[in-house]
C-alpha positions as CSV (number, residue, x, y, z in Angstrom):
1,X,-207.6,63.4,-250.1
2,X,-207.4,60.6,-247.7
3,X,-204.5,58.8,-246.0
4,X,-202.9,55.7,-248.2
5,X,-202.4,52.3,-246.3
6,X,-200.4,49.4,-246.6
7,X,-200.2,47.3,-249.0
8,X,-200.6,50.3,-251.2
9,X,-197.5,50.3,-253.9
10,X,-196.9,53.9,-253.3
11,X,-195.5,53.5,-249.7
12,X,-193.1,51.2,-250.9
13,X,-191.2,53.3,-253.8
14,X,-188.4,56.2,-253.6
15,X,-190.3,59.2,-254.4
16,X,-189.2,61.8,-257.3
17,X,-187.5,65.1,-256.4
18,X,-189.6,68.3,-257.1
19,X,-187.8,70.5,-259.7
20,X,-190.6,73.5,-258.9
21,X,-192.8,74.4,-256.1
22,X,-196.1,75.8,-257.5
23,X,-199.1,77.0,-256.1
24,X,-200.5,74.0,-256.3
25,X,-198.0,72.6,-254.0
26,X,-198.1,75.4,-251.4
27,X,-202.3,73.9,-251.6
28,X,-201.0,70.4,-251.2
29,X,-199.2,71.3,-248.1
30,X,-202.1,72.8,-246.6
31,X,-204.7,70.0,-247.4
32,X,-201.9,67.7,-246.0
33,X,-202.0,69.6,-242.4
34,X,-205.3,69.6,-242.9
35,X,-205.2,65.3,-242.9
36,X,-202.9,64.9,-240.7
37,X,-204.3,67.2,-238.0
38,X,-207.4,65.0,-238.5
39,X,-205.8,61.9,-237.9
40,X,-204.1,62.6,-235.0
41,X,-200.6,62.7,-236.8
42,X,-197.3,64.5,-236.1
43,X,-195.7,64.2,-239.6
44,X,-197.1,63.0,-243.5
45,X,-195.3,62.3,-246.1
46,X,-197.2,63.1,-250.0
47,X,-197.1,59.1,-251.0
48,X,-199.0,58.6,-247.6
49,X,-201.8,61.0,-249.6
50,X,-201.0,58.7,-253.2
51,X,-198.5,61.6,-254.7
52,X,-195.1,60.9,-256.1
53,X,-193.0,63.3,-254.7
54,X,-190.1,64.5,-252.1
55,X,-192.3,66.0,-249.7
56,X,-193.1,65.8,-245.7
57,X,-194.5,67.8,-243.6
58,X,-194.9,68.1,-239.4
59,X,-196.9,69.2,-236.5
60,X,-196.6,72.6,-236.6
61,X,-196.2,72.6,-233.2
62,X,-193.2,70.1,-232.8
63,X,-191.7,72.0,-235.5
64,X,-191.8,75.3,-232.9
65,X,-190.2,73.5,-230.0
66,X,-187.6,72.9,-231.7
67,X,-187.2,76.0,-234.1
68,X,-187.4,73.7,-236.8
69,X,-189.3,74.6,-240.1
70,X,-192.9,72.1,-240.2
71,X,-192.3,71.7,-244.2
72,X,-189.4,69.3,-246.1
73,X,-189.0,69.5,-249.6
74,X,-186.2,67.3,-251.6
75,X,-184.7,66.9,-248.3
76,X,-181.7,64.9,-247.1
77,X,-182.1,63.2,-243.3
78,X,-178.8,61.4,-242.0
79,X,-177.8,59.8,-239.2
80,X,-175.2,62.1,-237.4
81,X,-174.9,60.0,-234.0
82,X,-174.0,56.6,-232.6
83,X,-176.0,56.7,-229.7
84,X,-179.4,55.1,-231.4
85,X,-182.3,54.4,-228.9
86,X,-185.4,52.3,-229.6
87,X,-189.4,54.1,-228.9
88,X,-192.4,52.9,-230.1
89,X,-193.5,54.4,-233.5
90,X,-196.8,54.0,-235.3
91,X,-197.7,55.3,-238.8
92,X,-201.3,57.2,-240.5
93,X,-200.6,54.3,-243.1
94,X,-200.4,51.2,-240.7
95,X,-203.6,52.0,-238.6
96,X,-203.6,50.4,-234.9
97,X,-199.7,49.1,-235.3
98,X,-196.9,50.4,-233.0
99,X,-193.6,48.7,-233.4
100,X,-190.2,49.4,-231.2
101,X,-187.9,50.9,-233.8
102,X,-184.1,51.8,-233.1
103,X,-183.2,55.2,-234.8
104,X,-179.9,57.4,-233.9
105,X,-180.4,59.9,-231.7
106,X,-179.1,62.8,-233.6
107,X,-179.9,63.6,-237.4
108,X,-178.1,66.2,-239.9
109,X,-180.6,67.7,-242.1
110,X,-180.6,69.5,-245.6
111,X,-184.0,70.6,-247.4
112,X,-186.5,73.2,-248.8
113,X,-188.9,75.1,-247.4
114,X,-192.1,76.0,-249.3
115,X,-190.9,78.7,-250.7
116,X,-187.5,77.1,-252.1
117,X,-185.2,78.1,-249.3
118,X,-182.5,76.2,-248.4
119,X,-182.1,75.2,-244.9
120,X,-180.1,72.7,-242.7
121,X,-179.7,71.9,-239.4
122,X,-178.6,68.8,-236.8
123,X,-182.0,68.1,-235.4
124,X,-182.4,65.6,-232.1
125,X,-184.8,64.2,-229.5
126,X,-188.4,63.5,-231.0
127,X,-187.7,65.7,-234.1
128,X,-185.0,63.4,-235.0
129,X,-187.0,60.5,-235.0
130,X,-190.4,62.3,-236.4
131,X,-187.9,63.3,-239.1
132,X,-186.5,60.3,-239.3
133,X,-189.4,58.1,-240.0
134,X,-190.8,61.1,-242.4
135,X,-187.7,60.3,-244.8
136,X,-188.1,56.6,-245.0
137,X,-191.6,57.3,-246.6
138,X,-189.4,59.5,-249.0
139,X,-187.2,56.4,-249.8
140,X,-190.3,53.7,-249.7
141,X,-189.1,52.1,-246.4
142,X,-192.4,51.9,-243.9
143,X,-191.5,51.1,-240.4
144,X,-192.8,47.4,-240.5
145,X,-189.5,47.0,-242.5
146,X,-186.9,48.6,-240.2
């Protein structure tokens, strides 16, 4: 398994929602910490690995700070404040590229864990963004086209 990159198609197309999670996908998530761990990432979305699905994941440890869960099935990321503010992101898929990308500060969250619960929760600071940027993989939007 190895990290897709632009101009791959994948990156570019609204992912399909899971209707099961199987052992197989509990595997999945694991190789995928695996990758991204290797590559120095702090989220991975599956069509960054070539799948077709609604699936993230991030740094476990991020997802600690902010008592957040690290895995994101079918979920649903929305803007939930006006105040935006505009970092630097880069992206496993877009080696050596770092663009100045205006996100809201605050996001509402609905999702899966990986083992089907539901969860939700108003998420903000750098786990707003990281989630952020995660869900526009979901939906085929890669930062270069923010």
């Amino acid at each position: 398994m190895e990290i897709v990159k632009k101009p791959n198609k994948i990156l570019n197309k609204k992912l399909e929602s899971i209707k099961e999670i199987t052992p197989q996908t509990k595997k999945l998530i694991l190789n995928m910490r695996k990758i991204m761990k290797e590559n120095n990432g702090i989220g991975l979305a599956v069509n960054q690995v070539g799948l077709d699905m609604q699936l993230f994941i991030i740094d476990e440890e991020l997802a600690k700070e902010y008592s957040a869960p690290s895995v994101y099935i079918n979920p649903e990321v929305k803007p939930y404040s006006k105040d935006e503010e505009e970092l630097e992101e880069g992206c496993l898929s877009i080696p050596e590229t770092w663009l100045k990308i205006k996100r809201p500060k605050k996001a509402k969250v609905k999702s899966l864990d990986e083992n089907g619960k539901k969860f939700k929760f108003i998420a903000k600071g750098m786990l707003a963004r990281v989630l952020q940027h995660e869900y526009d993989h979901l939906q085929g939007v890669l930062i270069t086209y923010k």
